[in-house]
N, C-alpha and C positions, 0 to 999 in steps of 0.2 A: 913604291914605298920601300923604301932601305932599310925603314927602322930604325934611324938615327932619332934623338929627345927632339930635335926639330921638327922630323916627320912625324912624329909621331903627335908633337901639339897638334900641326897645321891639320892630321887627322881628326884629330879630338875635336878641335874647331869645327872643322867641315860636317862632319859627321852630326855634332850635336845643333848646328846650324841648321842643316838638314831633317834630322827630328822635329824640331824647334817649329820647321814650318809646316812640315808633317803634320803634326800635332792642329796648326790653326786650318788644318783644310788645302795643303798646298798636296797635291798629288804626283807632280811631276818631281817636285823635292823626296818623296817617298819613293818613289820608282830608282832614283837615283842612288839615292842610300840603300834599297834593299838591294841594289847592283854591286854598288861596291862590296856592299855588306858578304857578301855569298861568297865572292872571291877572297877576303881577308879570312873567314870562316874555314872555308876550305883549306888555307893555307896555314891555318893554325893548328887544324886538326890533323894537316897531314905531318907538321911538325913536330908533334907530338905521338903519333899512332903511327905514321907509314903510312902507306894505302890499305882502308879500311874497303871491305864487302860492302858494307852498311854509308861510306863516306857520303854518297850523297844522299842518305836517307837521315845523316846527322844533319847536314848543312839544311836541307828543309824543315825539320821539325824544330833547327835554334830560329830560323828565318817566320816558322809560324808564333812559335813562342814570343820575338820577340814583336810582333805585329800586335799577338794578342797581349803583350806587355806596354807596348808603347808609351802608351797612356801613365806608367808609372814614373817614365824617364822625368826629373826633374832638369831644367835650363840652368846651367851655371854648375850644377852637379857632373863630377866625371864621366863621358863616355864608357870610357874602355871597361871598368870595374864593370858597370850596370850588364853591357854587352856580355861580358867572359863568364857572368856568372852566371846566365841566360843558358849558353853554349854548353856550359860544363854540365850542369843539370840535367838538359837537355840529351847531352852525349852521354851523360852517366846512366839515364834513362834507358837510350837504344844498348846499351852495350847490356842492361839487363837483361832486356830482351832479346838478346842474342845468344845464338849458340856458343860454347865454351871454346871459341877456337883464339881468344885474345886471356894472355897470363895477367895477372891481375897487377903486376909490374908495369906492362903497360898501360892497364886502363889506371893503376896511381899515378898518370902523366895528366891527364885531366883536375886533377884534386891540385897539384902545382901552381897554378894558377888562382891568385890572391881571388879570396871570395868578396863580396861587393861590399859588405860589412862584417867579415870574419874576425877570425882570430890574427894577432899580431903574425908578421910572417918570420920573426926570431923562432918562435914554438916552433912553426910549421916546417923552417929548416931542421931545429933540434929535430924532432922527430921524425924528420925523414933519415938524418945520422945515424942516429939509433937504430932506428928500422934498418938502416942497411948494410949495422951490424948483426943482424938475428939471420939465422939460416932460410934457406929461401921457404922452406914449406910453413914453420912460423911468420915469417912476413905473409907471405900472401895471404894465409888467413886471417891476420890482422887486417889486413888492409881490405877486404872483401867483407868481414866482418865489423871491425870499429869505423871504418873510413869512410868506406862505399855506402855500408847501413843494408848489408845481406844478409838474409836470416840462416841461423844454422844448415837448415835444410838447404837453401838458396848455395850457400858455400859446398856444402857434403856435393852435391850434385857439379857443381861446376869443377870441383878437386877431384871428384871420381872416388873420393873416404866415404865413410860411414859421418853421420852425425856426432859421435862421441869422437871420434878421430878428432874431429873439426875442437869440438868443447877441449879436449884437452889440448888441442894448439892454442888454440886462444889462452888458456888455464898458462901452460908453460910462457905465452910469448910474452905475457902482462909481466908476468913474473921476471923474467929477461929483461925486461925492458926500467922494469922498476931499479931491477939493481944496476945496471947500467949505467941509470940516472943519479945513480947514488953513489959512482967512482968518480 
């Protein structure tokens, strides 16, 4: 796979071809795609993250997820959205779980990637602009707080602050961001 819009259909094809039969009971069609699937998986996450502690503990829990999703995939509906958004979730999950040894810079590389029925991706570039005009201790908390959906205390702990620390980053970064939006 290159990556090129061509390779990328004949994926989409195959892959949703693959489900498609998945779905009526073909199993060796399943076996196939959850092959390819693992390696495409892997290589996105490591595109994104580098090499993760946890990388093959992502690649299996998107790989359970989307087993136990399967059933959602609609035929003639896009592949790759259905799949990325599986994955993100997914990895968004384990990195919660994780210890604080990944900046929250890198885990906003997961949220990058268009959600399956999200918001338009104009927003989601302005606001990544924006954001990467606000100092790095404002962003992260932003982004661990509004983005990720950590709870104050979830953030306090992972930044090594207090929980007021965190409130008034978030307090100031809104605030930044609003007038930002308004030059």
């Amino acid at each position: 796979m290159s990556g090129t819009a061509g390779d990328k259909a004949e994926d989409e094809a195959r892959w949703s071809g693959w489900l498609a039969l998945a779905q009526a009971g073909d199993g060796e069609a399943y076996g196939q795609l959850l092959g390819e699937l693992a390696g495409v998986i892997r290589a996105y996450l490591i595109s994104r993250f580098g090499r993760l502690d946890n990388l093959d503990d992502c690649v299996q829990e998107s790989l359970l997820a989307l087993h136990q999703a399967r059933h959602t995939f609609e035929p003639g509906r896009p592949f790759r959205p259905w799949l990325f958004a599986i994955v993100r979730n997914k990895t968004i999950d384990q990195l919660r779980r994780a210890p604080r040894e990944m900046p929250a810079a890198e885990a906003m590389a997961v949220v990058d990637e268009p959600a399956y029925d999200g918001p338009e991706p104009g927003d989601a570039i302005d606001t990544g602009r924006l954001l990467a005009r606000l100092s790095h201790n404002l962003r992260e908390t932003l982004v661990l707080t509004k983005i990720m959906g950590f709870s104050t205390r979830e953030c306090a702990d992972r930044q090594g602050v207090s929980e007021s620390v965190v409130k008034v980053r978030v307090h100031r970064g809104l605030r930044k961001l609003r007038a930002l939006r308004e030059v």
